[in-house]
PyMOL CGO cylinders between C-alpha atoms (Angstrom):
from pymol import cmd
from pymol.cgo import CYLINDER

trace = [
    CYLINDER, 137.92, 144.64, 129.54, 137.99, 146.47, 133.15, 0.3, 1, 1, 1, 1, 1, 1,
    CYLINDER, 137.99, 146.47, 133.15, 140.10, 144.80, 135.96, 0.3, 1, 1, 1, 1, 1, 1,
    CYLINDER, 140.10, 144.80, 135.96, 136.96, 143.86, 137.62, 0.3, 1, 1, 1, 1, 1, 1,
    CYLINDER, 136.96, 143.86, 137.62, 135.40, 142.07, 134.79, 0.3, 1, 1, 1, 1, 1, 1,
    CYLINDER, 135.40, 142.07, 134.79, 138.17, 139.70, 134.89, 0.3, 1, 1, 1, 1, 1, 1,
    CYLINDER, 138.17, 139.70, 134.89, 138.27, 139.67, 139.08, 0.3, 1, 1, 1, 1, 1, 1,
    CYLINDER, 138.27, 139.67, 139.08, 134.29, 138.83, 138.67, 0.3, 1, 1, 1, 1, 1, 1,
    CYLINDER, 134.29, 138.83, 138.67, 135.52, 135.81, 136.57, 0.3, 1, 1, 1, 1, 1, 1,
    CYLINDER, 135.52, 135.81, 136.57, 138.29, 134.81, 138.80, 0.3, 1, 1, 1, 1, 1, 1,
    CYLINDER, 138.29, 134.81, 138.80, 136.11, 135.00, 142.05, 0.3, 1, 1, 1, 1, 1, 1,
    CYLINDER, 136.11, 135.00, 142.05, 134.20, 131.65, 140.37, 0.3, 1, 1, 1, 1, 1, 1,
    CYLINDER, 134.20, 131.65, 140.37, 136.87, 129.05, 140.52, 0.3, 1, 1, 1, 1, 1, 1,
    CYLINDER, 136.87, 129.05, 140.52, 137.98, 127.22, 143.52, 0.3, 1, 1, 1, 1, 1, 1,
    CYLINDER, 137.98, 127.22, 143.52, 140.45, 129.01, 145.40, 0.3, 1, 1, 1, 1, 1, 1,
    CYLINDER, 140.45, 129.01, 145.40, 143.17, 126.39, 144.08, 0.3, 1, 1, 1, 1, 1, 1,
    CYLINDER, 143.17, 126.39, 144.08, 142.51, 127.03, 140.97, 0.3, 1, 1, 1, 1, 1, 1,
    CYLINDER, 142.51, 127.03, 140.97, 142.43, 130.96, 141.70, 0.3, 1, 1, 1, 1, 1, 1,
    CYLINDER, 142.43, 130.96, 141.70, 146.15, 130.60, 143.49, 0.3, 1, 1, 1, 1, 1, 1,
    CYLINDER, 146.15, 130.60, 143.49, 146.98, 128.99, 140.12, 0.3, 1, 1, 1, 1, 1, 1,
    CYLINDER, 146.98, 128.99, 140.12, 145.59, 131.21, 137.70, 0.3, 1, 1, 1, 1, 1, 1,
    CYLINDER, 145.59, 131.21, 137.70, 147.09, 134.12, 139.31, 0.3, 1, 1, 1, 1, 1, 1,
    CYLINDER, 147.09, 134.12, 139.31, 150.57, 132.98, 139.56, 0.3, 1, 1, 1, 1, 1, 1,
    CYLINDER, 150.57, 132.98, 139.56, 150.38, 131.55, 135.81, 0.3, 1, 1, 1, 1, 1, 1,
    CYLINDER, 150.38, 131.55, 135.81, 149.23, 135.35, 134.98, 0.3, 1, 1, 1, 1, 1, 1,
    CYLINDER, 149.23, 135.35, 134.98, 152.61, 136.48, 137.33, 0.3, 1, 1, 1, 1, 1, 1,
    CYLINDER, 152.61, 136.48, 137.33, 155.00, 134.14, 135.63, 0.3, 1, 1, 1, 1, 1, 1,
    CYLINDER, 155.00, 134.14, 135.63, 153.40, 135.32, 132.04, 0.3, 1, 1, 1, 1, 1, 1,
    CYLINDER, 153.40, 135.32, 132.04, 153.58, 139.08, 132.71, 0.3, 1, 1, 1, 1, 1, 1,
    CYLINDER, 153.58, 139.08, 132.71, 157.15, 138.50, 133.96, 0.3, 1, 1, 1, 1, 1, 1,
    CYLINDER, 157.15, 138.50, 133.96, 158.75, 136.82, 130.72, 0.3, 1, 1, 1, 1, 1, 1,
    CYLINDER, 158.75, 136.82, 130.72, 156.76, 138.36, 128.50, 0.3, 1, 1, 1, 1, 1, 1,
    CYLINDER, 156.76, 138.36, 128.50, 157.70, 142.01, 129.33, 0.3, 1, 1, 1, 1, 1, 1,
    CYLINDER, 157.70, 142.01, 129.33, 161.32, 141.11, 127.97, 0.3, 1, 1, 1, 1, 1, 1,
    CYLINDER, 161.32, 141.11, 127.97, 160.33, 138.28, 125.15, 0.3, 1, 1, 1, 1, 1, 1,
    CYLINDER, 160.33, 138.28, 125.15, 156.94, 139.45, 123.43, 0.3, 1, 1, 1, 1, 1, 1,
    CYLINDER, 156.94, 139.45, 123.43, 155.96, 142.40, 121.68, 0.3, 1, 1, 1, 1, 1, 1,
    CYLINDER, 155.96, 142.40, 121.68, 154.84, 144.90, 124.69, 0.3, 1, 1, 1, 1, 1, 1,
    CYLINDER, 154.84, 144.90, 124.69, 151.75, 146.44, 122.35, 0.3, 1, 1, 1, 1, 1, 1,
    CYLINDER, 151.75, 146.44, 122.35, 150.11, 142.60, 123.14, 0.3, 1, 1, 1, 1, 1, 1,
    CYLINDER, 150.11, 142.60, 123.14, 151.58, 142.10, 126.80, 0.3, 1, 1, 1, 1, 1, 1,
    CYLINDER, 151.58, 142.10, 126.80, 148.00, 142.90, 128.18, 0.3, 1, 1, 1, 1, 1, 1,
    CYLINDER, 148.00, 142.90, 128.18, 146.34, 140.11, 126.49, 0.3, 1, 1, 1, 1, 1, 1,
    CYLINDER, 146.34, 140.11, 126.49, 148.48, 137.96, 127.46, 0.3, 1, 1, 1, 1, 1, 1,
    CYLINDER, 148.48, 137.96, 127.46, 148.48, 138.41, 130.72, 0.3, 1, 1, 1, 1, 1, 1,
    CYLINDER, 148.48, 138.41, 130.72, 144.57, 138.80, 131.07, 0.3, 1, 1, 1, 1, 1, 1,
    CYLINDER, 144.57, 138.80, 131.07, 144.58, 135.32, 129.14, 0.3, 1, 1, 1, 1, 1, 1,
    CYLINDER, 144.58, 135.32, 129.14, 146.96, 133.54, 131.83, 0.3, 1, 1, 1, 1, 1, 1,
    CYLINDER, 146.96, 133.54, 131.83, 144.85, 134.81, 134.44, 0.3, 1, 1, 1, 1, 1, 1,
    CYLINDER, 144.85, 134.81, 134.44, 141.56, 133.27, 132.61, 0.3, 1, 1, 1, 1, 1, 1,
    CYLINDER, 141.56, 133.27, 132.61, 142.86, 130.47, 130.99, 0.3, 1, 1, 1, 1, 1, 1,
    CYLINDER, 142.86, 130.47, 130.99, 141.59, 128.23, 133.55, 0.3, 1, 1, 1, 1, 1, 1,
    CYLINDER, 141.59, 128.23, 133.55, 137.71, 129.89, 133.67, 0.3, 1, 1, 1, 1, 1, 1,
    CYLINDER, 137.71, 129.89, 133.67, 136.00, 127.36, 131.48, 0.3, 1, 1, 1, 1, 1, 1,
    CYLINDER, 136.00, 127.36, 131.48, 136.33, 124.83, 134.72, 0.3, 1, 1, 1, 1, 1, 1,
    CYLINDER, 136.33, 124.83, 134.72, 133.49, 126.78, 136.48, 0.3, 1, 1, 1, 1, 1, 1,
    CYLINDER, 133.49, 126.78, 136.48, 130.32, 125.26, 136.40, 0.3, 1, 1, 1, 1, 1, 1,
    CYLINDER, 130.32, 125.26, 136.40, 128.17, 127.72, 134.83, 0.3, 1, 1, 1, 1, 1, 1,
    CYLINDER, 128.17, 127.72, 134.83, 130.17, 128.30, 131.91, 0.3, 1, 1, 1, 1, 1, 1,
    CYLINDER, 130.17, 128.30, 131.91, 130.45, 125.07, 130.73, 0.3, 1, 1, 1, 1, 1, 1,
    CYLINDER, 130.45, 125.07, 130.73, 128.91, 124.04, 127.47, 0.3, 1, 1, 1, 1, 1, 1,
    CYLINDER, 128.91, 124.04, 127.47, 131.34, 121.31, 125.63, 0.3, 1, 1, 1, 1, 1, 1,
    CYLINDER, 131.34, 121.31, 125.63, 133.04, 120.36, 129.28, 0.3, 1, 1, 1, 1, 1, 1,
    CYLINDER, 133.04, 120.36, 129.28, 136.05, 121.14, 127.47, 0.3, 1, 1, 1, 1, 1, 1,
    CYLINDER, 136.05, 121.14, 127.47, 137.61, 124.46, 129.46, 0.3, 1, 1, 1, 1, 1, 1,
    CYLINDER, 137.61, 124.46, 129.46, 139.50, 125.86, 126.97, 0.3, 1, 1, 1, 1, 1, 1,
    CYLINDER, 139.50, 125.86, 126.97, 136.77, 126.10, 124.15, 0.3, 1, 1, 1, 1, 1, 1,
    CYLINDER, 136.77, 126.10, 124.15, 134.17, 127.19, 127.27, 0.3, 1, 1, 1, 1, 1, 1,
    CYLINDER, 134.17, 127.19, 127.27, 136.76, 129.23, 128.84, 0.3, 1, 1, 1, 1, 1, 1,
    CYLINDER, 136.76, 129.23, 128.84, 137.25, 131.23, 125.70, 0.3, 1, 1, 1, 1, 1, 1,
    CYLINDER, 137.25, 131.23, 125.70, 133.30, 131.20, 124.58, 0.3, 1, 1, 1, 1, 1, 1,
    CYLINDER, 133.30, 131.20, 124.58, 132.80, 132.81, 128.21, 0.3, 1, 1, 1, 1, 1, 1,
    CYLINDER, 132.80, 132.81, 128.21, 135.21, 135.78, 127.35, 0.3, 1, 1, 1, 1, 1, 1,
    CYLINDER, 135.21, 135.78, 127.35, 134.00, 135.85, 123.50, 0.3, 1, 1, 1, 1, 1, 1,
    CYLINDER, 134.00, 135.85, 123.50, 130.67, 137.22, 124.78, 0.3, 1, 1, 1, 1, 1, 1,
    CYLINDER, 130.67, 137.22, 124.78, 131.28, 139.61, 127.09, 0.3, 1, 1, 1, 1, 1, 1,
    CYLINDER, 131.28, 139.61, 127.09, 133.54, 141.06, 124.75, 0.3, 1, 1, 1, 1, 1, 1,
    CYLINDER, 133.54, 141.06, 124.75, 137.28, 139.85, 125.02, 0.3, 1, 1, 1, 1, 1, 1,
    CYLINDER, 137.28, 139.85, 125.02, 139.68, 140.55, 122.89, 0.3, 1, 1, 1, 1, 1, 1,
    CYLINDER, 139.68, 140.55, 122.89, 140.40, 138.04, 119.64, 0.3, 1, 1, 1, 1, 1, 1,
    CYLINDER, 140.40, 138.04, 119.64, 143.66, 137.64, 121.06, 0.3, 1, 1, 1, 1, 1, 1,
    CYLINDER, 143.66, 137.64, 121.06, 142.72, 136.87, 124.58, 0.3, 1, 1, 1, 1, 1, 1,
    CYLINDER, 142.72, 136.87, 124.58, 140.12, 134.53, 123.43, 0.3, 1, 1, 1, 1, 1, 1,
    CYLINDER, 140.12, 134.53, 123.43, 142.37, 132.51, 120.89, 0.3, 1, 1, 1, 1, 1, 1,
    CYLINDER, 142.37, 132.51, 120.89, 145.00, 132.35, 123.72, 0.3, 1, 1, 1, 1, 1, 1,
    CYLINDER, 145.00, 132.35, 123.72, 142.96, 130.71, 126.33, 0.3, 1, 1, 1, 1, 1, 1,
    CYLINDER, 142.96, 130.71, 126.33, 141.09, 128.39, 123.58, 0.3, 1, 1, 1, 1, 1, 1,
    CYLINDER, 141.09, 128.39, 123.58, 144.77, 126.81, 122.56, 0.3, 1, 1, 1, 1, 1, 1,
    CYLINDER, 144.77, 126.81, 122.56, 146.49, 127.57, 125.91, 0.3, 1, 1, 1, 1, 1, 1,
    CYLINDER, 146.49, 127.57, 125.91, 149.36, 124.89, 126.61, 0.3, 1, 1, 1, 1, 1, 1,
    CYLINDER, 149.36, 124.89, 126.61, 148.75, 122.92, 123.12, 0.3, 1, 1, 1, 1, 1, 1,
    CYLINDER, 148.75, 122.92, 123.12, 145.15, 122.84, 124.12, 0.3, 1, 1, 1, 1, 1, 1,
    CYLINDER, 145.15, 122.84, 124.12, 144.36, 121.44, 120.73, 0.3, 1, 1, 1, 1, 1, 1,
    CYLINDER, 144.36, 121.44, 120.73, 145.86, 118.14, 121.11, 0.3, 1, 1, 1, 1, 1, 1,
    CYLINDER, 145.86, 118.14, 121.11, 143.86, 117.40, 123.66, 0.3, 1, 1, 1, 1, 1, 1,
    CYLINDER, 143.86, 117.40, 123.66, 140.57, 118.18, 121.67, 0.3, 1, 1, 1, 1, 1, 1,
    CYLINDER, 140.57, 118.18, 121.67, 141.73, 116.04, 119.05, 0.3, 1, 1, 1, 1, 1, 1,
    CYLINDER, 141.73, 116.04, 119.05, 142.35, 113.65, 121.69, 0.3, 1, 1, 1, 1, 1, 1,
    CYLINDER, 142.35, 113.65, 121.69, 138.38, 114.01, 122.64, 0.3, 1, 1, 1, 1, 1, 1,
    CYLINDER, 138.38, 114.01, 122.64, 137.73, 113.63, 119.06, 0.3, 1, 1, 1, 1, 1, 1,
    CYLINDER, 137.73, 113.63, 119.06, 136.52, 117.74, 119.19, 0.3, 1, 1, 1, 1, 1, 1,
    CYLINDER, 136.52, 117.74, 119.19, 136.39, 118.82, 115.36, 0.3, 1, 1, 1, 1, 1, 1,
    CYLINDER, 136.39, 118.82, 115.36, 139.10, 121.72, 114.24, 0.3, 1, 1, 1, 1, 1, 1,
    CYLINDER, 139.10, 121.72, 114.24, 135.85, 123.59, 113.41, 0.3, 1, 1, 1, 1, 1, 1,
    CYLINDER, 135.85, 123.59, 113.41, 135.42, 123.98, 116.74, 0.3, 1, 1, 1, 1, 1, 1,
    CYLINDER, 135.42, 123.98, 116.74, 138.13, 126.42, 116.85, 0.3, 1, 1, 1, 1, 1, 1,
    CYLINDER, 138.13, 126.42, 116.85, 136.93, 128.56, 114.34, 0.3, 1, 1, 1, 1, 1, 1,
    CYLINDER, 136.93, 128.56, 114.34, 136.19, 131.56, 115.97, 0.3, 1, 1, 1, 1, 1, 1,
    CYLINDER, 136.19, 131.56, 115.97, 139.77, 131.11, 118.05, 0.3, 1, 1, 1, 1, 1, 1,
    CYLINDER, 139.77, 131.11, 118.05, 142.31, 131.28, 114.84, 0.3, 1, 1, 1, 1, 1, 1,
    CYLINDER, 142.31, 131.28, 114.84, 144.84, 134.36, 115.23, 0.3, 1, 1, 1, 1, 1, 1,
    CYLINDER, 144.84, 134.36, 115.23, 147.89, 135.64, 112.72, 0.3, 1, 1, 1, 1, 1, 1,
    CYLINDER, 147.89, 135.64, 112.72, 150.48, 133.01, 114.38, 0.3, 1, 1, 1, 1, 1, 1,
    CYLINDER, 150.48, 133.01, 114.38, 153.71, 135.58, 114.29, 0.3, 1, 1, 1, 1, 1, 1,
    CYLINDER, 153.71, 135.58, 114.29, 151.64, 136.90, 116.80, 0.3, 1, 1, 1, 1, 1, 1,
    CYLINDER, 151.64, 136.90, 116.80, 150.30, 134.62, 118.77, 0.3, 1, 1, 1, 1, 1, 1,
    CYLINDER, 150.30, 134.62, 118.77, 152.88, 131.69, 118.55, 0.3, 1, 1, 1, 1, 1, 1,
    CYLINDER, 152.88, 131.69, 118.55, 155.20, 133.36, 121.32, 0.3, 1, 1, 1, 1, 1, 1,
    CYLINDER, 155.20, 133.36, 121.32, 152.48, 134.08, 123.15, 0.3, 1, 1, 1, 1, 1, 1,
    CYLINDER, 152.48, 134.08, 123.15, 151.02, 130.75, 123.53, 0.3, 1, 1, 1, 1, 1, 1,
    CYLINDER, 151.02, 130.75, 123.53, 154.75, 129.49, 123.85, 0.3, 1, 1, 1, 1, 1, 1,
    CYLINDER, 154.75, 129.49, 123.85, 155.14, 132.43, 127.45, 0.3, 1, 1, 1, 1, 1, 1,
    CYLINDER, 155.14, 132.43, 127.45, 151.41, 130.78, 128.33, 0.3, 1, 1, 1, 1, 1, 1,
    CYLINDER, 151.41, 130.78, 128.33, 152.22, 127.06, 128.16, 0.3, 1, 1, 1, 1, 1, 1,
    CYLINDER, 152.22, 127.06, 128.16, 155.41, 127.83, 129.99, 0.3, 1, 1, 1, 1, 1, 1,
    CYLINDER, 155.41, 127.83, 129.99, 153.83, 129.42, 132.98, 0.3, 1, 1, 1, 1, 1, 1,
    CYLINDER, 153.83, 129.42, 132.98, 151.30, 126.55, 133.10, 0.3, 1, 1, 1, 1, 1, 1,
    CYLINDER, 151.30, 126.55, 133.10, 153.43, 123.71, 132.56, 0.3, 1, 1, 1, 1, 1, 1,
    CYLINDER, 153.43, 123.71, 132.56, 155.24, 125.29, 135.73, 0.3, 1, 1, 1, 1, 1, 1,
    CYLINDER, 155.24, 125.29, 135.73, 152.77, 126.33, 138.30, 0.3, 1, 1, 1, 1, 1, 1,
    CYLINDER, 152.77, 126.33, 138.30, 150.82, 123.50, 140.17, 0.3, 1, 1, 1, 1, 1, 1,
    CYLINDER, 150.82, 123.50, 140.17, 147.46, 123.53, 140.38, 0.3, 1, 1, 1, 1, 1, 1,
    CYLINDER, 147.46, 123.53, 140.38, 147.75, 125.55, 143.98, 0.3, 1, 1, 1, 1, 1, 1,
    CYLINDER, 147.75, 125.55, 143.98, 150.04, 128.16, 142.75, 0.3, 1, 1, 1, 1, 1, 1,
    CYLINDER, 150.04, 128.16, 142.75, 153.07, 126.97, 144.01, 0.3, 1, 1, 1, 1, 1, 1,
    CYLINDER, 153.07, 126.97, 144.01, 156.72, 126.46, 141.49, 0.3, 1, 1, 1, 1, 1, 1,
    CYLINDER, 156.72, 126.46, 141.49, 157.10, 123.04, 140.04, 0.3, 1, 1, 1, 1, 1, 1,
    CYLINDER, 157.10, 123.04, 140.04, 159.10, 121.82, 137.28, 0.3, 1, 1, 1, 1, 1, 1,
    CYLINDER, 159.10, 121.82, 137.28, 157.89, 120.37, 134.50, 0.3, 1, 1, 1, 1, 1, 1,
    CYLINDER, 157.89, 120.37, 134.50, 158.30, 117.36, 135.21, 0.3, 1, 1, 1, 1, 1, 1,
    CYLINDER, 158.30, 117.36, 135.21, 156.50, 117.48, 138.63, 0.3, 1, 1, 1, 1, 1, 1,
    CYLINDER, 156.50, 117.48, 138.63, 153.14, 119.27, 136.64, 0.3, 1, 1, 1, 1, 1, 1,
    CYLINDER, 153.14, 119.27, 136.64, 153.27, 116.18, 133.96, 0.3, 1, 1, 1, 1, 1, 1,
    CYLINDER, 153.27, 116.18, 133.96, 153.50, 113.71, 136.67, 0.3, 1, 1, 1, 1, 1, 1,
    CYLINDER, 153.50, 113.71, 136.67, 150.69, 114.93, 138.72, 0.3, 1, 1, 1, 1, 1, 1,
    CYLINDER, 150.69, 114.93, 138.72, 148.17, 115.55, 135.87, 0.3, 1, 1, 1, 1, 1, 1,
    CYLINDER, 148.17, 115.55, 135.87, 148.75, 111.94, 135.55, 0.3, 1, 1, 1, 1, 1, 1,
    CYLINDER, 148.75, 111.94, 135.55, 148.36, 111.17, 139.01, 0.3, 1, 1, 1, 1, 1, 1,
    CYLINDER, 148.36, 111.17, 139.01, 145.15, 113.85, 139.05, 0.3, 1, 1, 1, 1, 1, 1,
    CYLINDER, 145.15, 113.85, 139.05, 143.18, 112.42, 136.01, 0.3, 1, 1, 1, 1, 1, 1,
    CYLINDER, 143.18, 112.42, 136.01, 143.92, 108.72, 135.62, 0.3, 1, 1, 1, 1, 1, 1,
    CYLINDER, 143.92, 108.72, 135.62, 143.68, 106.57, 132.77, 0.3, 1, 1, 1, 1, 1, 1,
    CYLINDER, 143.68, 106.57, 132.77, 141.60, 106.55, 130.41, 0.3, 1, 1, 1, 1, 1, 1,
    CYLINDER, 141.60, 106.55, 130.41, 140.90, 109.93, 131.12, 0.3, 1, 1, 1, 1, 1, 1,
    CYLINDER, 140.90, 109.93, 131.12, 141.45, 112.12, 128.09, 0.3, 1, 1, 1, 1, 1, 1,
    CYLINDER, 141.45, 112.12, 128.09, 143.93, 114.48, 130.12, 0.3, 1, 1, 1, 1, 1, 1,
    CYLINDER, 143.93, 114.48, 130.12, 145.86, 111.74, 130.94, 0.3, 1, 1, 1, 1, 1, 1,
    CYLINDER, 145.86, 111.74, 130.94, 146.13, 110.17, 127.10, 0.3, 1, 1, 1, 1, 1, 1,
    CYLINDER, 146.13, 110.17, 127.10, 147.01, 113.36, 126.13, 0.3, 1, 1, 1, 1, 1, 1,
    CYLINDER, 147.01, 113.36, 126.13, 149.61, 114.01, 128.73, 0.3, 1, 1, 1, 1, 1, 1,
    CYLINDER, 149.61, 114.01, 128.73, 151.20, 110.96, 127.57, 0.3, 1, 1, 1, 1, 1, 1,
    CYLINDER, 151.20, 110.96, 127.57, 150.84, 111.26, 124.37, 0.3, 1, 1, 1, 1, 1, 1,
    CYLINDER, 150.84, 111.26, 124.37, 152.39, 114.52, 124.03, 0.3, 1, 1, 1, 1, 1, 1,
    CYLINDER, 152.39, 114.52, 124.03, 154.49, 114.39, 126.89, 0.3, 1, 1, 1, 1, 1, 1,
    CYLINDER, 154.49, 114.39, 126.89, 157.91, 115.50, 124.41, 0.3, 1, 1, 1, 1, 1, 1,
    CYLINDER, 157.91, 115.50, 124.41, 155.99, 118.93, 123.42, 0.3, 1, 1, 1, 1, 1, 1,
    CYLINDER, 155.99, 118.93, 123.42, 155.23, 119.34, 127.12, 0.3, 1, 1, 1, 1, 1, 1,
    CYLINDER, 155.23, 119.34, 127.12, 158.72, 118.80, 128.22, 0.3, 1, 1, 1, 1, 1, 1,
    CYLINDER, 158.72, 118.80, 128.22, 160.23, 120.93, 125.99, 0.3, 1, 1, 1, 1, 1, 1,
    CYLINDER, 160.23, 120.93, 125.99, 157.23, 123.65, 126.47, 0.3, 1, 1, 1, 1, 1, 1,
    CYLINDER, 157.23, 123.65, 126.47, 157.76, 123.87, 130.18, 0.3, 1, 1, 1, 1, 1, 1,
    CYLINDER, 157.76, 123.87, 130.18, 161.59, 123.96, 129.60, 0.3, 1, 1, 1, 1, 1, 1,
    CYLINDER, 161.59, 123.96, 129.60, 161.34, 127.99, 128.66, 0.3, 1, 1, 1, 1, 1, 1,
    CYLINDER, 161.34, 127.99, 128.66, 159.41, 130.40, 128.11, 0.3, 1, 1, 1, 1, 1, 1,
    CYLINDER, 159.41, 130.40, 128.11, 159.43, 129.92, 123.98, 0.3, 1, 1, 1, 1, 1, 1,
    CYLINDER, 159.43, 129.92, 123.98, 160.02, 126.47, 124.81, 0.3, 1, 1, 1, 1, 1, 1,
    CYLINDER, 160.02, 126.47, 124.81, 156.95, 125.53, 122.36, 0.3, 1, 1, 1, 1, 1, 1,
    CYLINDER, 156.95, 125.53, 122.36, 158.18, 127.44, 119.85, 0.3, 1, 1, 1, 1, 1, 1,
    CYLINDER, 158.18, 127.44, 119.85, 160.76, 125.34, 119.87, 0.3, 1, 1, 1, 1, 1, 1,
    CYLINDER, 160.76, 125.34, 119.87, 158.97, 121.88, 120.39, 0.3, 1, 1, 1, 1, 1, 1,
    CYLINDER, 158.97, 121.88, 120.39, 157.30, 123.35, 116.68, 0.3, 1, 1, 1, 1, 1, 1,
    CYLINDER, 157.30, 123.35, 116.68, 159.91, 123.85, 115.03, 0.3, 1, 1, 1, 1, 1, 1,
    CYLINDER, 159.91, 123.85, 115.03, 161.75, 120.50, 115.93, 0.3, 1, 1, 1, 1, 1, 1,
    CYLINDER, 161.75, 120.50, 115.93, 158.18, 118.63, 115.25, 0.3, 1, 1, 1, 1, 1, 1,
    CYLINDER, 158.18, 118.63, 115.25, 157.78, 120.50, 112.08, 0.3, 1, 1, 1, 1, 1, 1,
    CYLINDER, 157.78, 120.50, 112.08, 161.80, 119.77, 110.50, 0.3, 1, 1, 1, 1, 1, 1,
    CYLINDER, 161.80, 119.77, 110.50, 161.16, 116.06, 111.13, 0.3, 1, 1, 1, 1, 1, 1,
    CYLINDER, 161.16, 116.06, 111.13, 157.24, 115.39, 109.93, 0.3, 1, 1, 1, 1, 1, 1,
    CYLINDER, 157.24, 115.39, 109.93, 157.13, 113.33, 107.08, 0.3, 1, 1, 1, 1, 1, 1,
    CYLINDER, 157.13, 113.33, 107.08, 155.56, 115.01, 103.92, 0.3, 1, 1, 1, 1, 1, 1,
    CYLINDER, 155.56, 115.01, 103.92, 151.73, 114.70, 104.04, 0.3, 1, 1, 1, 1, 1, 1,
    CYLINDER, 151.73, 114.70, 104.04, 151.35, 114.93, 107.75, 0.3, 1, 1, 1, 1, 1, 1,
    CYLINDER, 151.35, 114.93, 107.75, 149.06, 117.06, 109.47, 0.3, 1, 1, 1, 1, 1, 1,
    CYLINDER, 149.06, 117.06, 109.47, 151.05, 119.85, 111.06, 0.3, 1, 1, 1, 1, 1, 1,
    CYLINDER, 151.05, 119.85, 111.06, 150.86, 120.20, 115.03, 0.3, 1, 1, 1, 1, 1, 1,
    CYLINDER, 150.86, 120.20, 115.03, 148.59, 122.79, 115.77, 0.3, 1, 1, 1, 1, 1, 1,
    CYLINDER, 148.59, 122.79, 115.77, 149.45, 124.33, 119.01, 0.3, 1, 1, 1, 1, 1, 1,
]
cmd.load_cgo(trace, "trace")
């Protein structure tokens, strides 16, 4: 997609959100040039700076940004990477699960994950460490005011607690997540769901 395509979807959220969305995409292109595979550096970054677009008002369909966020991009012709990447950005799907959204709901978002598991892992990291206005937090400063931002019972703020650990660890590093998986994964007891992320 052309530069301005994505600058056309940027100019529709808030200019907070914009700050953010930029500087995610800055932090992104940064780590990823040295810990991704180059040939899919451009969707990622593309992804960090849109992974926020299902907020605006006229794209929303579920009120859920990721899924609207990547719907958006899905028809005016995003990539399949982009689109997964912004539909699960930072563990996105627990948070669905959290609003009791179906998996089916991600069907059109599924990618090969060698691919797109250290991508999501460079995405989650530069989310879980901008704040909302584009400034440099730690982690732990983004968990505690997404808590503070959405209180209780608000489903942002169950899931924030509930998977505070693979936040932590996510915002931690770059392939933070990847490792948050892999921990997850060595000590779920047989016949548990895996973690999606």
């Amino acid at each position: 997609m052309s530069r301005s395509a994505t600058a056309d979807l940027l100019h529709g959220l808030t200019p907070t959100r914009h700050r953010h969305s930029l500087e995610v995409a800055r932090k992104a292109a940064h780590a990823g040039a040295d810990l991704i595979d180059t040939r899919h550096l451009a969707d990622l970054v593309t992804a960090a700076q849109l992974h926020d677009i299902g907020y605006r008002d006229d794209l929303r369909q579920t009120g859920f940004h990721p899924l609207d966020g990547a719907a958006a991009l899905r028809s005016q012709g995003y990539s399949d990477l982009t689109c997964h990447l912004v539909a699960h950005h930072t563990g996105a799907i627990h948070e669905a699960h959290t609003r009791g959204i179906p998996d089916q709901a991600y069907g059109h978002y599924s990618y090969p994950e060698d691919i797109a598991a250290p991508l999501r892992a460079v995405l989650a990291w530069a989310d879980l460490t901008t704040g909302p206005d584009g400034t440099t937090v730690k982690v732990e400063q983004r968990i505690a005011e997404i808590l503070q931002r959405y209180p209780d019972p608000d489903p942002v703020h169950l899931n924030t607690l509930a998977n505070r650990a693979w936040l932590l660890t996510a915002g931690q590093h770059p392939l933070g997540a990847l490792e948050s998986r892999e921990r997850w994964e060595r000590q779920t007891p047989k016949g548990r769901k895996p973690l999606p992320d």
